[in-house]
TORKOL-4160 file (C-alpha; in steps of 0.2 Angstrom, whole numbers, padded with zeros to 4 digits, m for minus):
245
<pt num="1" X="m0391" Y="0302" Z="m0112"/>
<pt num="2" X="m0379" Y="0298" Z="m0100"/>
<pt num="3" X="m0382" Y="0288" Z="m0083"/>
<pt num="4" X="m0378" Y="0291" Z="m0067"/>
<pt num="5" X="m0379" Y="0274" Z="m0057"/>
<pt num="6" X="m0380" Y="0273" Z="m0039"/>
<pt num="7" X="m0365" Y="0274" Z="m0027"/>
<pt num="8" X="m0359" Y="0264" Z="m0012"/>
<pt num="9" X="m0344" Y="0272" Z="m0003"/>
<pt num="10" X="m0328" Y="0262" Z="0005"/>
<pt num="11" X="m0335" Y="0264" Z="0021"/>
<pt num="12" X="m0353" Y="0259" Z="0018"/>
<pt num="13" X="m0349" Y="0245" Z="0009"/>
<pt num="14" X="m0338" Y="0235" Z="0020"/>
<pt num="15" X="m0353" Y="0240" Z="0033"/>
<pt num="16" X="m0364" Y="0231" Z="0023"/>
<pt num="17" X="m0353" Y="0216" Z="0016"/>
<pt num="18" X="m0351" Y="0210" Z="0035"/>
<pt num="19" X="m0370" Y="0208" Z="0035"/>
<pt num="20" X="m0369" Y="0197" Z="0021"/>
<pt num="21" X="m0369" Y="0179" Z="0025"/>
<pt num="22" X="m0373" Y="0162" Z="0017"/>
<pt num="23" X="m0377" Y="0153" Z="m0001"/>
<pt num="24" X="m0381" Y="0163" Z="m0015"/>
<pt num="25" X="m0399" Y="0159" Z="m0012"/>
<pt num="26" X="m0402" Y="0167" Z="0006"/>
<pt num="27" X="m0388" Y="0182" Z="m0002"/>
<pt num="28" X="m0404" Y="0182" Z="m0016"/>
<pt num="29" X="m0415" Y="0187" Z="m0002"/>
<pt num="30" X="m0404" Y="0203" Z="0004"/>
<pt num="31" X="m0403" Y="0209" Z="m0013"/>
<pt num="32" X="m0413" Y="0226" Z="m0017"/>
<pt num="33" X="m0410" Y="0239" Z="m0030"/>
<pt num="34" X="m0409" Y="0256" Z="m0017"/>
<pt num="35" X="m0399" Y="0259" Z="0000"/>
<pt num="36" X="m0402" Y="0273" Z="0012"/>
<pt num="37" X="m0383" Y="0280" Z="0011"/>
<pt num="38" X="m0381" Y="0278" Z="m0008"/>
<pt num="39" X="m0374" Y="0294" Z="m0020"/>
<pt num="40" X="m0376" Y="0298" Z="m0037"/>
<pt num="41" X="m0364" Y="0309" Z="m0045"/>
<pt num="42" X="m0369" Y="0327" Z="m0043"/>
<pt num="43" X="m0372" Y="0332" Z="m0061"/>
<pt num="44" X="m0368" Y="0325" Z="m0078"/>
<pt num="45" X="m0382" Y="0314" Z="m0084"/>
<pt num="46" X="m0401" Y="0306" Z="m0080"/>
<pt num="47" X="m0400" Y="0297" Z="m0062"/>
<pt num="48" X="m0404" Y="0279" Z="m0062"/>
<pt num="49" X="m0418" Y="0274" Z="m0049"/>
<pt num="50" X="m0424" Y="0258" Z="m0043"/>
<pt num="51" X="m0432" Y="0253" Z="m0059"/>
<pt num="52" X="m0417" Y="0255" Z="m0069"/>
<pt num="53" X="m0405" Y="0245" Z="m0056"/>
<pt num="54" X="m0422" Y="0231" Z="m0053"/>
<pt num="55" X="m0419" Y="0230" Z="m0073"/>
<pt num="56" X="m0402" Y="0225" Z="m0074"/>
<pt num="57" X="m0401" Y="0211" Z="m0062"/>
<pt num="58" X="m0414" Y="0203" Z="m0068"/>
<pt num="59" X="m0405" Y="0204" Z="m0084"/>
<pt num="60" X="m0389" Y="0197" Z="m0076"/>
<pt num="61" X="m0400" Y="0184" Z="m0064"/>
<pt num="62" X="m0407" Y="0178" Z="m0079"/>
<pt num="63" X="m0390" Y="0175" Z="m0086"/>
<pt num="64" X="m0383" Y="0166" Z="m0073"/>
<pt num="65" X="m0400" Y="0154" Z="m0071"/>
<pt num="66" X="m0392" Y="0148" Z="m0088"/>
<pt num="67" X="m0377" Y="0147" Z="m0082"/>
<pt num="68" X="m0382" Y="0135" Z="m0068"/>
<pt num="69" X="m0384" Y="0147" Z="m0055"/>
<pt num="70" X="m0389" Y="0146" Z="m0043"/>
<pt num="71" X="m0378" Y="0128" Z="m0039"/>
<pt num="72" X="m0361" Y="0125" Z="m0040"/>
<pt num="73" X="m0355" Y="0126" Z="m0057"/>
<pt num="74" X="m0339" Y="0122" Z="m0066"/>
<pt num="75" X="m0327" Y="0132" Z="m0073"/>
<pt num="76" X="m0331" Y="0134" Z="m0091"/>
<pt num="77" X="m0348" Y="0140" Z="m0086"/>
<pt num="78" X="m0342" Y="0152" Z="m0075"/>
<pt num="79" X="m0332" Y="0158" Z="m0090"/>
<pt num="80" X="m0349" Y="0157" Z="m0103"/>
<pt num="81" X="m0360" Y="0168" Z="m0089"/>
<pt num="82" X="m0343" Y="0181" Z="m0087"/>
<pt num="83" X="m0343" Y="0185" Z="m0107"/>
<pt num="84" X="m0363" Y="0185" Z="m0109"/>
<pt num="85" X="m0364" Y="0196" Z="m0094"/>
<pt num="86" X="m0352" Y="0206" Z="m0100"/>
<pt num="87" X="m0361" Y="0210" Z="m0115"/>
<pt num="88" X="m0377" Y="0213" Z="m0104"/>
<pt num="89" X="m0367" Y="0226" Z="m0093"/>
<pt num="90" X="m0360" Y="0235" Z="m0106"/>
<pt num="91" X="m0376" Y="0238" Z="m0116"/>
<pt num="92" X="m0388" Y="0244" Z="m0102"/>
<pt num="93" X="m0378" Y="0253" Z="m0091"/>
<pt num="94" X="m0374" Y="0269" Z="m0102"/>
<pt num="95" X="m0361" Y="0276" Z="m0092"/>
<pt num="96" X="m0343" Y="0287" Z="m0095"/>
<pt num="97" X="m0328" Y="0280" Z="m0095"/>
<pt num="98" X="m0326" Y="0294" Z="m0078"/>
<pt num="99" X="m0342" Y="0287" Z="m0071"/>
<pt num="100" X="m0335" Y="0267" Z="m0074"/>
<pt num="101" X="m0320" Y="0273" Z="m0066"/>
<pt num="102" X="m0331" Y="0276" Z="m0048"/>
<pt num="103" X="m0328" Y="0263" Z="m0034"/>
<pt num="104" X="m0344" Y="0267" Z="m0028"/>
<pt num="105" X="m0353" Y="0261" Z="m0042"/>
<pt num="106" X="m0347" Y="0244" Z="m0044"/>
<pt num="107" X="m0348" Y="0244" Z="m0025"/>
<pt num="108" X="m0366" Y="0246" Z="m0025"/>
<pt num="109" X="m0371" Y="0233" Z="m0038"/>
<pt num="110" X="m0359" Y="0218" Z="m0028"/>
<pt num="111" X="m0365" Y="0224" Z="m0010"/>
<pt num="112" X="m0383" Y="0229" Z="m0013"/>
<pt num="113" X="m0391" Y="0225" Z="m0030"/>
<pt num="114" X="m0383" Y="0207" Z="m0034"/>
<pt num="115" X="m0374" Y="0199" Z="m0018"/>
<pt num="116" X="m0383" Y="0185" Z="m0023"/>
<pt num="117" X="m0372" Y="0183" Z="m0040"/>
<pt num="118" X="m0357" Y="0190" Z="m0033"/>
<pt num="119" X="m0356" Y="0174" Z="m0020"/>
<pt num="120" X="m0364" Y="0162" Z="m0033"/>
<pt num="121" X="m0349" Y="0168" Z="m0045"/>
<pt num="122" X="m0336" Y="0170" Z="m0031"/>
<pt num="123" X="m0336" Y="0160" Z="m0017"/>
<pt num="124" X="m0322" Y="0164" Z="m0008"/>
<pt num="125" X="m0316" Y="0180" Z="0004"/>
<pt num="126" X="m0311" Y="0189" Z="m0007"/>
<pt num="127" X="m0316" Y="0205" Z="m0002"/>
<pt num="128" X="m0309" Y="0213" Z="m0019"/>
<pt num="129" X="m0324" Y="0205" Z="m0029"/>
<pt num="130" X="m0334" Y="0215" Z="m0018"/>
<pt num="131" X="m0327" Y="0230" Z="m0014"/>
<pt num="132" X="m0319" Y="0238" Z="m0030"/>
<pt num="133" X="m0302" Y="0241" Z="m0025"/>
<pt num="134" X="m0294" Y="0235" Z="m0041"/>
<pt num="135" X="m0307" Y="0237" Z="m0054"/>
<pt num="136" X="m0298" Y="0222" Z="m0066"/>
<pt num="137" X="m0305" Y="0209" Z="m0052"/>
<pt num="138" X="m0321" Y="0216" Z="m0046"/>
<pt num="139" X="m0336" Y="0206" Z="m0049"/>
<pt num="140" X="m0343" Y="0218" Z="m0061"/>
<pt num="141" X="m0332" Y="0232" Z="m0063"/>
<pt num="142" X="m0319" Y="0222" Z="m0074"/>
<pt num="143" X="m0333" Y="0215" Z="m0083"/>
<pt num="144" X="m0339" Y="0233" Z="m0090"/>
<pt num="145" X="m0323" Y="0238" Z="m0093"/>
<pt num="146" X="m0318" Y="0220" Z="m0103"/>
<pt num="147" X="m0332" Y="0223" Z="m0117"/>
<pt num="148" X="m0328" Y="0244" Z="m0117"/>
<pt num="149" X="m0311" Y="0239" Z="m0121"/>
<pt num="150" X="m0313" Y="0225" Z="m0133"/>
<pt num="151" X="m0332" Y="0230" Z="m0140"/>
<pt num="152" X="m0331" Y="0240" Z="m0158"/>
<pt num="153" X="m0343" Y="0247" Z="m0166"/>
<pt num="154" X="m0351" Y="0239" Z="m0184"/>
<pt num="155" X="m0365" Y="0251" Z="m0192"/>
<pt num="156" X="m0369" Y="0259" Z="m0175"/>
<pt num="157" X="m0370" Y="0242" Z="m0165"/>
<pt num="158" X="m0357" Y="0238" Z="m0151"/>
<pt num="159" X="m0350" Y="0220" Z="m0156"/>
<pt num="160" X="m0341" Y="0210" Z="m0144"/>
<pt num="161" X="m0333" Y="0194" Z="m0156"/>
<pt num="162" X="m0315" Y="0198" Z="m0150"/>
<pt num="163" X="m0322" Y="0198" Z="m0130"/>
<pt num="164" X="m0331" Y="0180" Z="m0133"/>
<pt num="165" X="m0314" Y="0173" Z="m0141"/>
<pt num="166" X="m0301" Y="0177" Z="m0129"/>
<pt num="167" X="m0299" Y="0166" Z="m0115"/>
<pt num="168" X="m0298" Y="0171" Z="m0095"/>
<pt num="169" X="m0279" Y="0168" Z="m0098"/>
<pt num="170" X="m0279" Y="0179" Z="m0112"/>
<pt num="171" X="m0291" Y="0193" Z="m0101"/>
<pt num="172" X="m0280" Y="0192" Z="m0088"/>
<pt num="173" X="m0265" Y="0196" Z="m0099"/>
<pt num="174" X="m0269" Y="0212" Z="m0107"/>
<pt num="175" X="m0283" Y="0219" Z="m0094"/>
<pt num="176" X="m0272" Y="0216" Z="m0078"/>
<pt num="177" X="m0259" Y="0226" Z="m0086"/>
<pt num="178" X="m0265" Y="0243" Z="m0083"/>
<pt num="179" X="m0251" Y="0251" Z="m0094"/>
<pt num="180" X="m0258" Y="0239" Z="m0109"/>
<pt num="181" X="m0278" Y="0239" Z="m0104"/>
<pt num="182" X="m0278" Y="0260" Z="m0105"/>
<pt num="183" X="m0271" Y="0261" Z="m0123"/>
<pt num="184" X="m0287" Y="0252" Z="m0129"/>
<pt num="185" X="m0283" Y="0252" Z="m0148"/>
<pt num="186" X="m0266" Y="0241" Z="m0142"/>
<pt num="187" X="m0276" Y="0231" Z="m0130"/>
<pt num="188" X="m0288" Y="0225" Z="m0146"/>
<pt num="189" X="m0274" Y="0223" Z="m0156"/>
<pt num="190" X="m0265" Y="0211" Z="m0146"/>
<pt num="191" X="m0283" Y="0202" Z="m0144"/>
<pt num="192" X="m0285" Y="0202" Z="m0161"/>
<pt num="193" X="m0265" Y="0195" Z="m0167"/>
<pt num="194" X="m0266" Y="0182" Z="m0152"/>
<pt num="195" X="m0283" Y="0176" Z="m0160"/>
<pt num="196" X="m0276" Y="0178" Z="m0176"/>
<pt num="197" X="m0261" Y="0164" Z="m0170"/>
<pt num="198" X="m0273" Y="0153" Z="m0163"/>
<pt num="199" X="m0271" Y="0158" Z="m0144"/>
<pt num="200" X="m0251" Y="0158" Z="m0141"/>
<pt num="201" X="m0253" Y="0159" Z="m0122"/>
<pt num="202" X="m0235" Y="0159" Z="m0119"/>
<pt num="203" X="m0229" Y="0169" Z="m0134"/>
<pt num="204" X="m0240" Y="0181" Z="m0126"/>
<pt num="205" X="m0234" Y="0181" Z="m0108"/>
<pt num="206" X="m0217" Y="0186" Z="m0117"/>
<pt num="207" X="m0225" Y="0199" Z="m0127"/>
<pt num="208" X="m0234" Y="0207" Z="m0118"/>
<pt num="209" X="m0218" Y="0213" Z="m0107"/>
<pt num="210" X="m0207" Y="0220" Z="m0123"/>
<pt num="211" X="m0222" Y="0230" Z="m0128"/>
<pt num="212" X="m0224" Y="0239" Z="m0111"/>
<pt num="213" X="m0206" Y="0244" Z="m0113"/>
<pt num="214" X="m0210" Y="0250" Z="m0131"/>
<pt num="215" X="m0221" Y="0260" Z="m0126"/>
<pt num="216" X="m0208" Y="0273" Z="m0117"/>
<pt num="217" X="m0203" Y="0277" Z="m0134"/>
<pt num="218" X="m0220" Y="0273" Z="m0145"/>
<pt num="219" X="m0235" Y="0283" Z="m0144"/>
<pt num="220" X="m0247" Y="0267" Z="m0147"/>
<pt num="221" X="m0261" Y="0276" Z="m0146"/>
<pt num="222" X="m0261" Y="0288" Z="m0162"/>
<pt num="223" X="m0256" Y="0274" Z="m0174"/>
<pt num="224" X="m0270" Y="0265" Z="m0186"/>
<pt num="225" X="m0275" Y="0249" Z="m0183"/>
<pt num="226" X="m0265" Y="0242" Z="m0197"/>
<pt num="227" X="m0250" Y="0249" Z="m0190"/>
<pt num="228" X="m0253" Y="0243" Z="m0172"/>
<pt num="229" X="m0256" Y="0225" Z="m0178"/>
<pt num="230" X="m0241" Y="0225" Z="m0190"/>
<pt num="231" X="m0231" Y="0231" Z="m0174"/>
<pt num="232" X="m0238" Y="0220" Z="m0161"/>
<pt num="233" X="m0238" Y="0206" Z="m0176"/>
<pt num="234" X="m0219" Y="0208" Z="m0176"/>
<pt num="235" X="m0217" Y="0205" Z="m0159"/>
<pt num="236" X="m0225" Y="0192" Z="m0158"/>
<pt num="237" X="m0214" Y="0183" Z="m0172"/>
<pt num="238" X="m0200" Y="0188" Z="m0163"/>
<pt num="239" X="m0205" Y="0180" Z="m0149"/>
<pt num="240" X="m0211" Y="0165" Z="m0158"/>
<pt num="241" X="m0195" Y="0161" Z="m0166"/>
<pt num="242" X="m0184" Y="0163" Z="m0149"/>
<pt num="243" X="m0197" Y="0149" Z="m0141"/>
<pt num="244" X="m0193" Y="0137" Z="m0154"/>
<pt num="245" X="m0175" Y="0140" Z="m0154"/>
């Protein structure tokens, strides 16, 4: 059944994020798994009590002990407990796209339920890894929606090889690019030629743009997957053969 997961609205949260001060180890002590002026969507699916949200970030605390939390920690394992996460996300929460789509929710899981790991994982000001403004650089709304779009399905299990081959760079590329990221077959087939070519950042900066303007006259998204990777394999040929020229 579908899961409705706990909401924090715009207002509440910023409420709450300027209560929030120090390491990620005092920020561990603030965390809980309820709030007095959370939501849930009004209908739609099973609601997700405390038990549900305690469950999960273990799960992702867990992670990020491996990781080196909660100490400084250097890039590449910041990258390591961004894909595992991921994968972790993706498979418990049993959300809707529509639902995924809700500020609230991502809201609720940085302010209130893992302040802890969003600090430990972001340690700047920027508010936009806390509050979900832009869902492609929220702590963990961009991490959800990075293994919906690049997870497939093998015999009924979700499998996430293409998300743990691509590189931030390569994320960045395709998921900041809202046009790209909502076509989600194109999306996978640019991941899957770029992995295909040994990870052509710079081939792929160039691509990507010429395939934004195809697609004002390509419906990407009714096209097999054959076709799409023949198509987005010929661009990146093209574009390949004018950086060596």
């Amino acid at each position: 059944m579908t899961e409705l997961w706990p909401r924090l609205s715009l207002a509440s949260g910023v409420v709450e994020l300027q209560k929030l001060n120090g390491d990620p180890s005092q920020m561990a002590r603030a965390a809980r798994p309820t709030h007095s002026q959370m939501t849930y969507a009004a209908s739609g699916g099973k609601r997700i009590g405390e038990s549900g949200v305690q469950e999960l970030a273990d799960s992702i605390r867990a992670i990020a002990h491996d990781c080196g939390y909660p100490g400084e920690v250097g890039n590449a394992d910041l990258i390591r407990f961004d894909r595992v996460a991921a994968e972790e996300i993706h498979r418990t929460m049993q959300i809707t796209s529509v639902e995924a789509a809700h500020r609230g929710v991502w809201n609720f899981l940085a302010i209130v339920a893992m302040p802890d790991i969003t600090r430990w994982r972001f340690p700047g000001e920027n508010i936009e890894r806390w509050i979900a403004t832009d869902l492609t650089r929220h702590m963990f709304a961009r991490l959800w929606w990075q293994a919906m779009t690049f997870a497939t399905v093998v015999d009924g299990v979700a499998d996430y090889s293409l998300l743990r081959k691509l590189s931030e760079s390569d994320l960045n590329q395709i998921t900041e690019r809202r046009s790209i990221a909502g076509v989600t077959p194109l999306a996978r087939s640019i991941a899957r030629i770029l992995i295909e070519g040994g990870g052509q950042r710079k081939v792929l900066r160039d691509a990507v743009p010429r395939l934004r303007r195809l697609m004002a006259f390509i419906d990407f998204s009714i096209l097999s997957d054959e076709q799409l990777d023949d198509r987005v394999r010929a661009i990146f040929r093209e574009v390949s053969l004018e950086v060596i020229q």
